[in-house]
py3Dmol code that shows the C-alpha trace and the ligand (Angstrom):
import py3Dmol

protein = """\
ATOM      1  CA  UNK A   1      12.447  -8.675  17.448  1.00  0.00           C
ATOM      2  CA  UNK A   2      12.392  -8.697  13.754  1.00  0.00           C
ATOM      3  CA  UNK A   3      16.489  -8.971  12.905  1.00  0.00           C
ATOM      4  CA  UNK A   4      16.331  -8.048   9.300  1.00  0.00           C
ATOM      5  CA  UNK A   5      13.539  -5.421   9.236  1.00  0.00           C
ATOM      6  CA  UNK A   6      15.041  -3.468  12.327  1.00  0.00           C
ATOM      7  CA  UNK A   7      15.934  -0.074  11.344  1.00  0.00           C
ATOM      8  CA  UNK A   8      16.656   3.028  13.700  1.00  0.00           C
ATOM      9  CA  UNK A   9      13.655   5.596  14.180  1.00  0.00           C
ATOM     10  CA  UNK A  10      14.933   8.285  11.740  1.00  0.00           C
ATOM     11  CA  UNK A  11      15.238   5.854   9.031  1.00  0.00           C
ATOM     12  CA  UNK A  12      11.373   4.937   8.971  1.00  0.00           C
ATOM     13  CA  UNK A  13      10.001   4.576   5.815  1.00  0.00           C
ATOM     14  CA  UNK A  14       6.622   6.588   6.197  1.00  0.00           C
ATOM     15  CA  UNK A  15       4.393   6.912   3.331  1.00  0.00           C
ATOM     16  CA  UNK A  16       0.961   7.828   2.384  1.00  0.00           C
ATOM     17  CA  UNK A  17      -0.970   6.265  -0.245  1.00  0.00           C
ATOM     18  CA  UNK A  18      -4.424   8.182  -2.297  1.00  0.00           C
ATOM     19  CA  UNK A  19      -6.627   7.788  -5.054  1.00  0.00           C
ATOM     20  CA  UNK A  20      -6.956   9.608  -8.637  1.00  0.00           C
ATOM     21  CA  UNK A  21      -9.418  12.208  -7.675  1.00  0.00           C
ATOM     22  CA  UNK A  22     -12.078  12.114 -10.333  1.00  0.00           C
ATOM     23  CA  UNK A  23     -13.495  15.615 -10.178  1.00  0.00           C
ATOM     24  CA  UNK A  24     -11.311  18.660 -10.337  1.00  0.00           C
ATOM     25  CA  UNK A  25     -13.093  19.533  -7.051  1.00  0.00           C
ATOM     26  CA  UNK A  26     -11.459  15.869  -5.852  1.00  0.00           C
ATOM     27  CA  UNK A  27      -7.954  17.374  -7.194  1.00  0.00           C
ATOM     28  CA  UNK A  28      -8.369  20.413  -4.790  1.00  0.00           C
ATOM     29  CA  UNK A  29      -9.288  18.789  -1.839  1.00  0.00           C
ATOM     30  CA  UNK A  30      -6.348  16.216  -2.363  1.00  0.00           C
ATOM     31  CA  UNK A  31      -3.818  19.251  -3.095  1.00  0.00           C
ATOM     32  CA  UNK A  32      -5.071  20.368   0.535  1.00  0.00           C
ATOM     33  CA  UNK A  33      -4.881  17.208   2.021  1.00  0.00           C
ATOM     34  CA  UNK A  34      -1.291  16.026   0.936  1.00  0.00           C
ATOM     35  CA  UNK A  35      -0.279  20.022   2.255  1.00  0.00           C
ATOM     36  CA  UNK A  36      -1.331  18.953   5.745  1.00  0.00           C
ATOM     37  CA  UNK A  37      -0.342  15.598   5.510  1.00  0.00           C
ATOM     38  CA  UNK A  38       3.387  16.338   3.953  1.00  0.00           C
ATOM     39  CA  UNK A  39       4.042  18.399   7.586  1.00  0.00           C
ATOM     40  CA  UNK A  40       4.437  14.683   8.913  1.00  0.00           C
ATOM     41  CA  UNK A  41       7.592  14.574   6.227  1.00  0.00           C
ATOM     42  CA  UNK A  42       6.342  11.595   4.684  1.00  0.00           C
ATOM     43  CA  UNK A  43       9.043   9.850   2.740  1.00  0.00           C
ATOM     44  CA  UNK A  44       6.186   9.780  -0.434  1.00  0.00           C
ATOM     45  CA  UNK A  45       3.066  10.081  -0.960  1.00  0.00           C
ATOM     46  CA  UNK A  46       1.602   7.083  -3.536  1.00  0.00           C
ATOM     47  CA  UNK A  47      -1.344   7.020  -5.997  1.00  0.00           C
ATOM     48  CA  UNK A  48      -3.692   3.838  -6.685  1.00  0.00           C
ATOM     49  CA  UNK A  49      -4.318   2.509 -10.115  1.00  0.00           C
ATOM     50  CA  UNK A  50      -7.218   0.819 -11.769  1.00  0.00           C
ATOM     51  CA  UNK A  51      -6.663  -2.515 -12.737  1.00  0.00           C
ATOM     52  CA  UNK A  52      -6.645  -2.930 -16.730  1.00  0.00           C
ATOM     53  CA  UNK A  53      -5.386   0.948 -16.699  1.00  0.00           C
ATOM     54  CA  UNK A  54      -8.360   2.228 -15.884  1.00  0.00           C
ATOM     55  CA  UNK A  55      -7.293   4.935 -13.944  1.00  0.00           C
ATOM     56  CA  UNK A  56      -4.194   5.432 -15.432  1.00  0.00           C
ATOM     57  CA  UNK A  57      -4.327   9.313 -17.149  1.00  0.00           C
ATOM     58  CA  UNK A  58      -5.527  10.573 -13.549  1.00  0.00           C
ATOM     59  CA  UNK A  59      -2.837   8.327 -11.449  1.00  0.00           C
ATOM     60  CA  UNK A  60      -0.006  10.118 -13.465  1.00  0.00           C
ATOM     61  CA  UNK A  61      -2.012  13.062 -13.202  1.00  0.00           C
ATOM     62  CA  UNK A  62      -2.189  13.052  -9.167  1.00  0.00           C
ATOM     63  CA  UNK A  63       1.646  12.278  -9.163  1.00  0.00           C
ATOM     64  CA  UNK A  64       2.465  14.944 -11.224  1.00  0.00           C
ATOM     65  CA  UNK A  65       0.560  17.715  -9.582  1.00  0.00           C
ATOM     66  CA  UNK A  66       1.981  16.062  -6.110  1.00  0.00           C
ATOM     67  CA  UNK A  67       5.848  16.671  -7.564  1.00  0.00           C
ATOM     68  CA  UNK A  68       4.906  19.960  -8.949  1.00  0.00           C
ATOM     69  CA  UNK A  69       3.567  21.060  -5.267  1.00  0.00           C
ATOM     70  CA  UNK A  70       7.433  19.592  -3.937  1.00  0.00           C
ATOM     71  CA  UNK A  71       6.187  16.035  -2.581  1.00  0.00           C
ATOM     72  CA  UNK A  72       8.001  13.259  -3.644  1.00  0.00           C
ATOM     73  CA  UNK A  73       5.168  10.513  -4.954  1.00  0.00           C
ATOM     74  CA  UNK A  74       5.086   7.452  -6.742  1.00  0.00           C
ATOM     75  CA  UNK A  75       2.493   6.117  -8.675  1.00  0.00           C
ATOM     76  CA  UNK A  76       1.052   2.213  -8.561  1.00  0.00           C
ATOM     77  CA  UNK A  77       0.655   0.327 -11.690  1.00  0.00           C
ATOM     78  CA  UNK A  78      -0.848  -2.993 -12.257  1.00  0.00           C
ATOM     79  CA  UNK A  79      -0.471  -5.695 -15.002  1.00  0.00           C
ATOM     80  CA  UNK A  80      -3.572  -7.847 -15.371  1.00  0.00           C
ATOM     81  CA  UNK A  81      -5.328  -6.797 -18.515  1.00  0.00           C
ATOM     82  CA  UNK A  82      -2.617  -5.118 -20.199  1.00  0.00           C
ATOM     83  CA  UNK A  83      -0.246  -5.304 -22.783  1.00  0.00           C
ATOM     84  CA  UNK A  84       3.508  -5.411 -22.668  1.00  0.00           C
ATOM     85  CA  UNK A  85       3.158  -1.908 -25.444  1.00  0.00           C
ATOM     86  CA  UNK A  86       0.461  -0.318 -23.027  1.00  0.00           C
ATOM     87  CA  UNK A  87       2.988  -0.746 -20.068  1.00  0.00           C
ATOM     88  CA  UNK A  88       6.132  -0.149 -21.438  1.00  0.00           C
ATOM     89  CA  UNK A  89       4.298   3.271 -23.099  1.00  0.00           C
ATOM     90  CA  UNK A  90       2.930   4.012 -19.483  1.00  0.00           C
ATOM     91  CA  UNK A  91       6.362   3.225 -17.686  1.00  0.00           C
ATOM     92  CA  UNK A  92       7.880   5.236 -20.549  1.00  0.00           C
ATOM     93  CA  UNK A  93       5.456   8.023 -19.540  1.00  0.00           C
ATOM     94  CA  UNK A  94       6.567   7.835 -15.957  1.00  0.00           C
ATOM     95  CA  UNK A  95      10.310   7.724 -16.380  1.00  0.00           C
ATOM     96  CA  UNK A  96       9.930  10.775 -19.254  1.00  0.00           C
ATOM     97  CA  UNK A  97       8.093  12.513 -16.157  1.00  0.00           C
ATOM     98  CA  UNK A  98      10.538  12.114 -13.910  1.00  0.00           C
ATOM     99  CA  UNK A  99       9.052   9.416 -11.546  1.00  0.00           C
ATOM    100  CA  UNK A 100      11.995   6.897  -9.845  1.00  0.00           C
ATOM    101  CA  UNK A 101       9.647   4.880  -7.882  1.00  0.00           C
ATOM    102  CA  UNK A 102       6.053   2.649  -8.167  1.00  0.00           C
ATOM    103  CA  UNK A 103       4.410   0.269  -6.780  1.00  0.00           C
ATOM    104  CA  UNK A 104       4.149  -2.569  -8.890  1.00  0.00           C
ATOM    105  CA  UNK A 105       1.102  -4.927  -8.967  1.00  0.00           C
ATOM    106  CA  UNK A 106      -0.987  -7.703 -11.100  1.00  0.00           C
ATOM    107  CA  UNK A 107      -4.205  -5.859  -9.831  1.00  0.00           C
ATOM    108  CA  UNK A 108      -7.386  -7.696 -10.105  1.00  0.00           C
ATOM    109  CA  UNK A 109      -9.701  -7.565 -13.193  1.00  0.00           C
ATOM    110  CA  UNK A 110     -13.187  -6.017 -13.064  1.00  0.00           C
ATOM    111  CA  UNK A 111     -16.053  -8.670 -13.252  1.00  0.00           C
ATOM    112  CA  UNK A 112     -17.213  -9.733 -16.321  1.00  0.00           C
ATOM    113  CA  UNK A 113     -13.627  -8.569 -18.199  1.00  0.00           C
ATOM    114  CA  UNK A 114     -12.901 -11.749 -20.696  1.00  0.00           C
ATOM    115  CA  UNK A 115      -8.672 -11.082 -21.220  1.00  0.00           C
ATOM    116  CA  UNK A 116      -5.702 -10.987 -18.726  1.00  0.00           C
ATOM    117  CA  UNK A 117      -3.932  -9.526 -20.873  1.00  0.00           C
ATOM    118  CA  UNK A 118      -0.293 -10.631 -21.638  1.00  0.00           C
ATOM    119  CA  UNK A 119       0.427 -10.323 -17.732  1.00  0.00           C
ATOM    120  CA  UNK A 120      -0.922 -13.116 -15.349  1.00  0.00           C
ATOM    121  CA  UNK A 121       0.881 -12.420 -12.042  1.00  0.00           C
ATOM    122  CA  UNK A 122       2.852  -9.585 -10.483  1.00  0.00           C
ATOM    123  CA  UNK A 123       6.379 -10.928 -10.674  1.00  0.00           C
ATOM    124  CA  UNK A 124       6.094 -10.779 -14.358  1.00  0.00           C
ATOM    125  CA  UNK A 125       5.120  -7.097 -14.131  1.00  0.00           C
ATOM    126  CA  UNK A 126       8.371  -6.945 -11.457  1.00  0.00           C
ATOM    127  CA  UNK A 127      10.838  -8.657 -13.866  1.00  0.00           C
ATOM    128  CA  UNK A 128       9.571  -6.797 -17.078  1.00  0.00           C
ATOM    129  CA  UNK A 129       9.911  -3.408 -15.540  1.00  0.00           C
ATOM    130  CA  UNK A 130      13.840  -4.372 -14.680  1.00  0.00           C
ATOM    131  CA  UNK A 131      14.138  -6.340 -18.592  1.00  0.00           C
ATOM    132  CA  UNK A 132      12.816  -2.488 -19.749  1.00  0.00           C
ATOM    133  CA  UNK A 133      14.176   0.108 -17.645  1.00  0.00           C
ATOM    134  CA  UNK A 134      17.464  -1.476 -15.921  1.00  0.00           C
ATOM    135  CA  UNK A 135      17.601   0.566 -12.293  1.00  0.00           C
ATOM    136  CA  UNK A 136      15.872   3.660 -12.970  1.00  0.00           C
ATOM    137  CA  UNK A 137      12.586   2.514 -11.030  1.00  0.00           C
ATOM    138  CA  UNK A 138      12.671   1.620  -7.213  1.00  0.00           C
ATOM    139  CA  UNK A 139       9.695  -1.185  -7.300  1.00  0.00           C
ATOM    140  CA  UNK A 140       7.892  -1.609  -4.499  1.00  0.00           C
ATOM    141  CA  UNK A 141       5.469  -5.028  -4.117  1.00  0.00           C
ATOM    142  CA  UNK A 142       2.734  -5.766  -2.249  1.00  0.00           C
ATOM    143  CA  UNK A 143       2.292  -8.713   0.622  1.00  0.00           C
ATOM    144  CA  UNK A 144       0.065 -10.293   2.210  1.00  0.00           C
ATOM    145  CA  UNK A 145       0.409 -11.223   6.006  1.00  0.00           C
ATOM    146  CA  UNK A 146      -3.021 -12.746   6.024  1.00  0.00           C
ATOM    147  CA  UNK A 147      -1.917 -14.416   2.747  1.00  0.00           C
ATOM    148  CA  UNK A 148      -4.081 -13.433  -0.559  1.00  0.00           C
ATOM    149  CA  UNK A 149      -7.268 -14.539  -0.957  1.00  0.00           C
ATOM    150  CA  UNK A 150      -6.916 -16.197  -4.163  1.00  0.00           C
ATOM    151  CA  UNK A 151      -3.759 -18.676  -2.796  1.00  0.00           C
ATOM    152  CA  UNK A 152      -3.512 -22.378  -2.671  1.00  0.00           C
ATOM    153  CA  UNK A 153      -2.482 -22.323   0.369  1.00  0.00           C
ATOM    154  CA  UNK A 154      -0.033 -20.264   2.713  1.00  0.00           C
ATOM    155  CA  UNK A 155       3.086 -21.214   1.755  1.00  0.00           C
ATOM    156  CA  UNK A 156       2.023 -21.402  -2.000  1.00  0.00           C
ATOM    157  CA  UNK A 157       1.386 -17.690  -1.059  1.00  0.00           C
ATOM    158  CA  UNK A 158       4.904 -17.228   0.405  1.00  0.00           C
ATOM    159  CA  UNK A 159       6.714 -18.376  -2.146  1.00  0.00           C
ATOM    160  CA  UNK A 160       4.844 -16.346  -5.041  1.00  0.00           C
ATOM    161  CA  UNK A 161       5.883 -13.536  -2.953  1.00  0.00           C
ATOM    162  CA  UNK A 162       9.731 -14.798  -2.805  1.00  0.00           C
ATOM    163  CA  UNK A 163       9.508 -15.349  -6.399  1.00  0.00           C
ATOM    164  CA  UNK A 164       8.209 -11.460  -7.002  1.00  0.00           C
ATOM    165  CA  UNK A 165      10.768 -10.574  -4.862  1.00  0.00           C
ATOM    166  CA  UNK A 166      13.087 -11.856  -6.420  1.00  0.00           C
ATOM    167  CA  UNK A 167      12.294 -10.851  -9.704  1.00  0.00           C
ATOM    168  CA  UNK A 168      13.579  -7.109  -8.890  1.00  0.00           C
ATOM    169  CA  UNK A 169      11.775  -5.643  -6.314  1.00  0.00           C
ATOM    170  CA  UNK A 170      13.090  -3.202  -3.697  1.00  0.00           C
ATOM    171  CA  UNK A 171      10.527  -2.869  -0.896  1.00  0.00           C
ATOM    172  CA  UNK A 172       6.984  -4.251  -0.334  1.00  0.00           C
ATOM    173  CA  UNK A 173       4.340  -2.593   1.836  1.00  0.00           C
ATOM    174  CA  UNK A 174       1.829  -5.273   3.219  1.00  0.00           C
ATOM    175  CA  UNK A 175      -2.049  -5.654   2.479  1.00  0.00           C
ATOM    176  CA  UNK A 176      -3.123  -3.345   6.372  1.00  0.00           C
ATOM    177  CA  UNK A 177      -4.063  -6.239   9.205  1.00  0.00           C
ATOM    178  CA  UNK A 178      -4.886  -5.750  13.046  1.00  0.00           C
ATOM    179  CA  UNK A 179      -3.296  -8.433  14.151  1.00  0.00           C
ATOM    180  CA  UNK A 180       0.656  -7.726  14.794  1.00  0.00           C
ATOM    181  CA  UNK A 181       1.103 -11.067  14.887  1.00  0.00           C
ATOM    182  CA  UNK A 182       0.272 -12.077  11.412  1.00  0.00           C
ATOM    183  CA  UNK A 183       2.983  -9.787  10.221  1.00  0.00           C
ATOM    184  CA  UNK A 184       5.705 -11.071  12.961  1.00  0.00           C
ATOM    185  CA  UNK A 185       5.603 -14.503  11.247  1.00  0.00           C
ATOM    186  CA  UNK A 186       4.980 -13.589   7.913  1.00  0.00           C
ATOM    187  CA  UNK A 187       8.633 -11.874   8.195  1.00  0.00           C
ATOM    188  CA  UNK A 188       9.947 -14.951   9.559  1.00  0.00           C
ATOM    189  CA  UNK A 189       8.646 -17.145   7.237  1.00  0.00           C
ATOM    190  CA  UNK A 190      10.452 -14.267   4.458  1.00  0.00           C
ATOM    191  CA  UNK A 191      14.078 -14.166   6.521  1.00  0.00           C
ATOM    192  CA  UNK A 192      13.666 -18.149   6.254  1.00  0.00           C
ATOM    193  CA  UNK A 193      13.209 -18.082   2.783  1.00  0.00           C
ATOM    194  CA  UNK A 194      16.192 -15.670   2.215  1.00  0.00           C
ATOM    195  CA  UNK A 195      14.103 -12.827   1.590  1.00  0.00           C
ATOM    196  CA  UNK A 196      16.003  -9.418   2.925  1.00  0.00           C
ATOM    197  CA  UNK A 197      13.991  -6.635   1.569  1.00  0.00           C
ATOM    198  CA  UNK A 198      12.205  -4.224   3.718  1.00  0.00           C
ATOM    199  CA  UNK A 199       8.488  -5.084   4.002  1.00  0.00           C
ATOM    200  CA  UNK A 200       6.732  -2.531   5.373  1.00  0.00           C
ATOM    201  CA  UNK A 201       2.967  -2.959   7.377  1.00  0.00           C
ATOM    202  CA  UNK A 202      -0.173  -1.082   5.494  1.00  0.00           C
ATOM    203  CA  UNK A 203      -1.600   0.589   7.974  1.00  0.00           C
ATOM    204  CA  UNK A 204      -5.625   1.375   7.811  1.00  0.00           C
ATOM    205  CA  UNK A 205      -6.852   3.817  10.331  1.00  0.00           C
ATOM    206  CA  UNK A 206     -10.799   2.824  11.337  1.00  0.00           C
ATOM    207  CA  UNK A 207     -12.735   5.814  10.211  1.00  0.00           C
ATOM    208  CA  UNK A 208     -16.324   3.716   8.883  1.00  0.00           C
ATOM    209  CA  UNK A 209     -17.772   0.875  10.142  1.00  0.00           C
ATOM    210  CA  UNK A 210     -19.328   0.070   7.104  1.00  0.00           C
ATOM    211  CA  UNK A 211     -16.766   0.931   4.728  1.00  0.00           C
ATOM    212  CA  UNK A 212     -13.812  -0.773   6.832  1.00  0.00           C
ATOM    213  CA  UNK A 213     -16.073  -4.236   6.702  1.00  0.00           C
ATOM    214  CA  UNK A 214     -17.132  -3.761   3.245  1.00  0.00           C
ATOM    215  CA  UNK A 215     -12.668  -3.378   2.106  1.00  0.00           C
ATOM    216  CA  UNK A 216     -11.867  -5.924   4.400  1.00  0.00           C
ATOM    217  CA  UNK A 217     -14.057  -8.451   2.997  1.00  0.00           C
ATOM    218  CA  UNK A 218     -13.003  -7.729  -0.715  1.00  0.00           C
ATOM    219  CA  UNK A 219      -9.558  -8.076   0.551  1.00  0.00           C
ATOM    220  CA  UNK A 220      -9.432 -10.679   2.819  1.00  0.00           C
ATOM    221  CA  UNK A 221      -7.951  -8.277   5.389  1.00  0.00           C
ATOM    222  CA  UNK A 222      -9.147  -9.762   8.926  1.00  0.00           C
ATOM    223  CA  UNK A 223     -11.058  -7.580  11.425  1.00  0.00           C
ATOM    224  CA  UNK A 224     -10.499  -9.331  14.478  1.00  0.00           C
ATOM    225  CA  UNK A 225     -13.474 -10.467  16.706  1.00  0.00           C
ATOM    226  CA  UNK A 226     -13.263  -8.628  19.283  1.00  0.00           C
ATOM    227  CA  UNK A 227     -12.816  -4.927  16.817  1.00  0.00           C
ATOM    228  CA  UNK A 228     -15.396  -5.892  14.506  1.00  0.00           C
ATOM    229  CA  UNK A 229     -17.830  -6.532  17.841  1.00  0.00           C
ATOM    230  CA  UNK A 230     -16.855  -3.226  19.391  1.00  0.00           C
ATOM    231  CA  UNK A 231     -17.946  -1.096  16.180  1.00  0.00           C
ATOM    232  CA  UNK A 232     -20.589  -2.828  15.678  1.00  0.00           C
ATOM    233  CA  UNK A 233     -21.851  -1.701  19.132  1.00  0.00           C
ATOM    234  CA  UNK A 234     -21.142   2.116  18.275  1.00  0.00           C
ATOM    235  CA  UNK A 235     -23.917   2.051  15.488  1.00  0.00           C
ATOM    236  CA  UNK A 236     -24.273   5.960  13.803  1.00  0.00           C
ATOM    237  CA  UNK A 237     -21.746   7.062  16.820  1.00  0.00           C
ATOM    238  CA  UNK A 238     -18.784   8.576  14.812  1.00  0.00           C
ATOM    239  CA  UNK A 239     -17.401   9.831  17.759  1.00  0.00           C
ATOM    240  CA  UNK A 240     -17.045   6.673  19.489  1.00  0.00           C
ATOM    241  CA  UNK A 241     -15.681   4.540  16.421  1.00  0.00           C
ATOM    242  CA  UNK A 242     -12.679   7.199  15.887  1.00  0.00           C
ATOM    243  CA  UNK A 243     -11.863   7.371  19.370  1.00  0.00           C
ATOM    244  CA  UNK A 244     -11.776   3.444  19.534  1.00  0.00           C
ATOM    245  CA  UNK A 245      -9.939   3.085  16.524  1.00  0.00           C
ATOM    246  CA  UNK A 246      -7.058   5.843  16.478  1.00  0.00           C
ATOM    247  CA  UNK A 247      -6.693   3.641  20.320  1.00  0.00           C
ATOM    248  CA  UNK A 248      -6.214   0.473  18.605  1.00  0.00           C
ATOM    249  CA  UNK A 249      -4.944   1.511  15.088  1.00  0.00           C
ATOM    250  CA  UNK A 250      -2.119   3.706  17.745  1.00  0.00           C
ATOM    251  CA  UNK A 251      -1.323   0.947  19.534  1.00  0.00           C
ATOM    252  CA  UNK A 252      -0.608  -1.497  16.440  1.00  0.00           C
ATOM    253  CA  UNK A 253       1.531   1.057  15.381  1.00  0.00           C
ATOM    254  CA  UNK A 254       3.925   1.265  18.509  1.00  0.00           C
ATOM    255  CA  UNK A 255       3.935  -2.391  18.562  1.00  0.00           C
ATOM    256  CA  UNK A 256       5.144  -2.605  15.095  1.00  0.00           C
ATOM    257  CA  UNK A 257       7.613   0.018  15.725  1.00  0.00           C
ATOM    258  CA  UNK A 258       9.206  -1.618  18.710  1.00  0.00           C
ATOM    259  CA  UNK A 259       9.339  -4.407  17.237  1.00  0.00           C
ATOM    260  CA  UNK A 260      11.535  -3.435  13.841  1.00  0.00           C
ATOM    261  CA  UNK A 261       9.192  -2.538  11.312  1.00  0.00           C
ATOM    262  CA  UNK A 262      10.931  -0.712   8.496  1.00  0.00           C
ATOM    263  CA  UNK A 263       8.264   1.870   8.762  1.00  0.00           C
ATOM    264  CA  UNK A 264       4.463   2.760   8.339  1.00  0.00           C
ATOM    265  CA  UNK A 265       2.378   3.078   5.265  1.00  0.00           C
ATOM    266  CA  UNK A 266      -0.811   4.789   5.796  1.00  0.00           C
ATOM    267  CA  UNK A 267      -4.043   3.806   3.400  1.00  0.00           C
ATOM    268  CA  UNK A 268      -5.633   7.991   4.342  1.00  0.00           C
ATOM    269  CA  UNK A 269      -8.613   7.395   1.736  1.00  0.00           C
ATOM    270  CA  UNK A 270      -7.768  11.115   0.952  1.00  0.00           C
ATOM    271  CA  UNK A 271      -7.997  12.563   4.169  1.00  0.00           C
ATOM    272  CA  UNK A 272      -5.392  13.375   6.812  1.00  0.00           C
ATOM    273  CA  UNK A 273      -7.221  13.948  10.543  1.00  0.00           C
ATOM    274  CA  UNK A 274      -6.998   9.858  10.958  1.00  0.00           C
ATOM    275  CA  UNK A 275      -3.711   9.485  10.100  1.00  0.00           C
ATOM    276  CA  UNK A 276      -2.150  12.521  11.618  1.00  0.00           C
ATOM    277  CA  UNK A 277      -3.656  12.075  14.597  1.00  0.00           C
ATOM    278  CA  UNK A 278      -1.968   8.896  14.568  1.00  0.00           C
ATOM    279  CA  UNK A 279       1.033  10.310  13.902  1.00  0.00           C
ATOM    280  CA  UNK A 280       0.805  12.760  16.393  1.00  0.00           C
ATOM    281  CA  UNK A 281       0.419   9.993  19.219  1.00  0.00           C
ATOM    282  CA  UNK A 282       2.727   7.598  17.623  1.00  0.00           C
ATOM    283  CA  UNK A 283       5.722  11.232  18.536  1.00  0.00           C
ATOM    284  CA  UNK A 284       7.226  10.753  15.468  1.00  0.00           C
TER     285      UNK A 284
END
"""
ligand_1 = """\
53
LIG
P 0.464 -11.230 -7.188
O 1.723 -11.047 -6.429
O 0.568 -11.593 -8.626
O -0.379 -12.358 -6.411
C -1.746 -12.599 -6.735
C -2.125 -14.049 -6.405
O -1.510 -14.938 -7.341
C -1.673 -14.535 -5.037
O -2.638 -15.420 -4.559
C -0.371 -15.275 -5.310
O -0.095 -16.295 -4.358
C -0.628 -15.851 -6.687
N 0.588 -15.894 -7.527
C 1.529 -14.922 -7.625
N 2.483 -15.252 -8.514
C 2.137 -16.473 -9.001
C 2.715 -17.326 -9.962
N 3.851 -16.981 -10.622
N 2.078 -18.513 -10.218
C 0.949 -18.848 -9.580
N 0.352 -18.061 -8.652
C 0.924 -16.877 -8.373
N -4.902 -2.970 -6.828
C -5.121 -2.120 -7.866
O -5.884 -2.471 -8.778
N -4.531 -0.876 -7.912
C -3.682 -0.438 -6.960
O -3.163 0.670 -7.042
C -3.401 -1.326 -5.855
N -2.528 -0.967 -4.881
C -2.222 -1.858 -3.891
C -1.243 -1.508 -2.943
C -0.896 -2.399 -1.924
C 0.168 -2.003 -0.934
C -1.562 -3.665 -1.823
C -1.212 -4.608 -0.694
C -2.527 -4.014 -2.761
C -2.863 -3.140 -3.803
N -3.791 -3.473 -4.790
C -4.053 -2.603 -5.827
C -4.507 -4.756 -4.733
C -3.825 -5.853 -5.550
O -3.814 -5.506 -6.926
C -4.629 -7.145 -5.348
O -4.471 -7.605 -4.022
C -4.355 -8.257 -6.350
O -5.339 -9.280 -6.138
C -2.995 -8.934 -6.197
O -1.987 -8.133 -6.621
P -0.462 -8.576 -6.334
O 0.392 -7.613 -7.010
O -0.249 -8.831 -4.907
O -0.482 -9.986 -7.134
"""
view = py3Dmol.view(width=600, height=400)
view.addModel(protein, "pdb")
view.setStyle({"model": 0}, {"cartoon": {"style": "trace"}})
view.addModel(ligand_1, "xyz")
view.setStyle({"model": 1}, {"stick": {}})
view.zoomTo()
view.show()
């Protein structure tokens, strides 16, 4: 049982994170989607952002048409490739609007970009955002179960993320994994280190093959073995590959659950059968 992250059922943190829709057409079906999905009472609904800002206009825009439809929503921000004026003016931007809550990360720069910027990891973003704006945000971090790709080595990894925690942050919500395990000792390893604040798992429901191997090997997210072989065996059959995975992506779920997780974020890529089916099964 995980002792710090154990929290009672109707305390579950469960969120839902999208992407800036590019095409007003994107805006609509997202505005339908977030209707369905906010049925589940999410606790908030959270929008990606391109590294260097380059999403940034339609990531505030997404938030704000998600408050002014009633859903609570926070939006991500990342560091690497910006300035300290280009995020204090965006933070500014987000507080003037309203927003009490992001997601706070260094992001990674697009290939072939020369500059990091003035930013080089995310507990500087963390610890500038509190220098700036006291209290007013809730910060959430990310973490990495599987550890990132880019560390030295595991418990280099560990105590980067102690360090960002420290820095200010709130809450985390983990890189999504299918191995419970993973996150089970990676919460150890933070209660060790005197880390207390609520980390909870990403959760990817299996939708496409293709799409779900092409993430996980940009993100170092493992597909175990024995997964990857099943879907692999389904080929074109979409019918078999969602059956299989709202099975397994259910059952990671409950484990996590009964074991203490703080709650559920769901990565929905925009759409909401996956993940309320999930729900559904998971009787929340
Ligand atoms: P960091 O915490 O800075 O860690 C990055 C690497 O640097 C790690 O290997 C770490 O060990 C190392 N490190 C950290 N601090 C130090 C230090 N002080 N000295 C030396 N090494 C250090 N990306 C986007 O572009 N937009 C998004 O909206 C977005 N949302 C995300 C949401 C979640 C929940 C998650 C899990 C990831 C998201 N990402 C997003 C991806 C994320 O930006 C990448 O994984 C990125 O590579 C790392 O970001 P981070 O904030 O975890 O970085």
């Amino acid at each position: 049982m995980l002792s710090q992250q154990k929290h009672p059922r109707t305390e579950l943190t469960i969120s839902f994170e999208f992407f800036p829709p590019n095409t007003d057409e994107g805006a609509e079906k997202l505005a339908a989607t977030a209707r369905e999905l906010a049925l589940l009472k999410p606790k908030y609904f959270s929008v990606t952002y391109g590294a260097g800002g380059s999403t940034q206009a339609r990531t505030l825009k997404a938030v704000l048409d998600l408050r002014a439809a009633g859903h609570a929503a926070a939006p991500h921000i990342s560091c690497i490739g910006s300035t300290r004026a280009s995020l204090r003016e965006t933070l500014q931007q987000y507080k003037d609007s309203g927003i009490r809550h992001v997601v706070a990360l260094r992001g990674d720069l697009p290939s072939g970009t020369a500059s990091a910027g003035e930013f080089h990891y995310a507990n500087e973003l963390v610890a500038f955002i509190r220098a700036e704006f006291g209290s007013h945000f809730h910060i959430e971090i990310a973490a990495y179960p599987e550890y990132h790709p880019q560390a030295r080595s595991a418990l280099d990894d560990l105590k980067n993320f102690k360090r960002k925690a420290d820095a200010g942050a709130d809450s985390a919500i983990t890189q999504y994994f299918y191995n419970a395990d993973c996150y089970y000792h990676f919460i150890e390893q933070c209660e060790k280190m005197g880390v207390t604040i609520p980390i909870v798992p990403g959760i990817m429901p299996i939708g496409r093959f293709s799409q779900l191997a092409r993430f996980s090997d940009a993100c170092g997210a493992e597909i175990p073995r024995w997964i990857r072989k099943k879907l692999e065996g389904y080929g074109d059959d979409t019918d078999a590959i969602r059956a299989f995975g709202l099975d397994v992506v259910t059952r990671l779920c409950e484990d996590l659950l009964k074991a203490g997780a703080p709650g559920l974020h769901f990565y929905t890529m925009n759409q909401s059968a996956l993940t309320t089916e999930i729900w559904k099964r998971l009787g929340l």
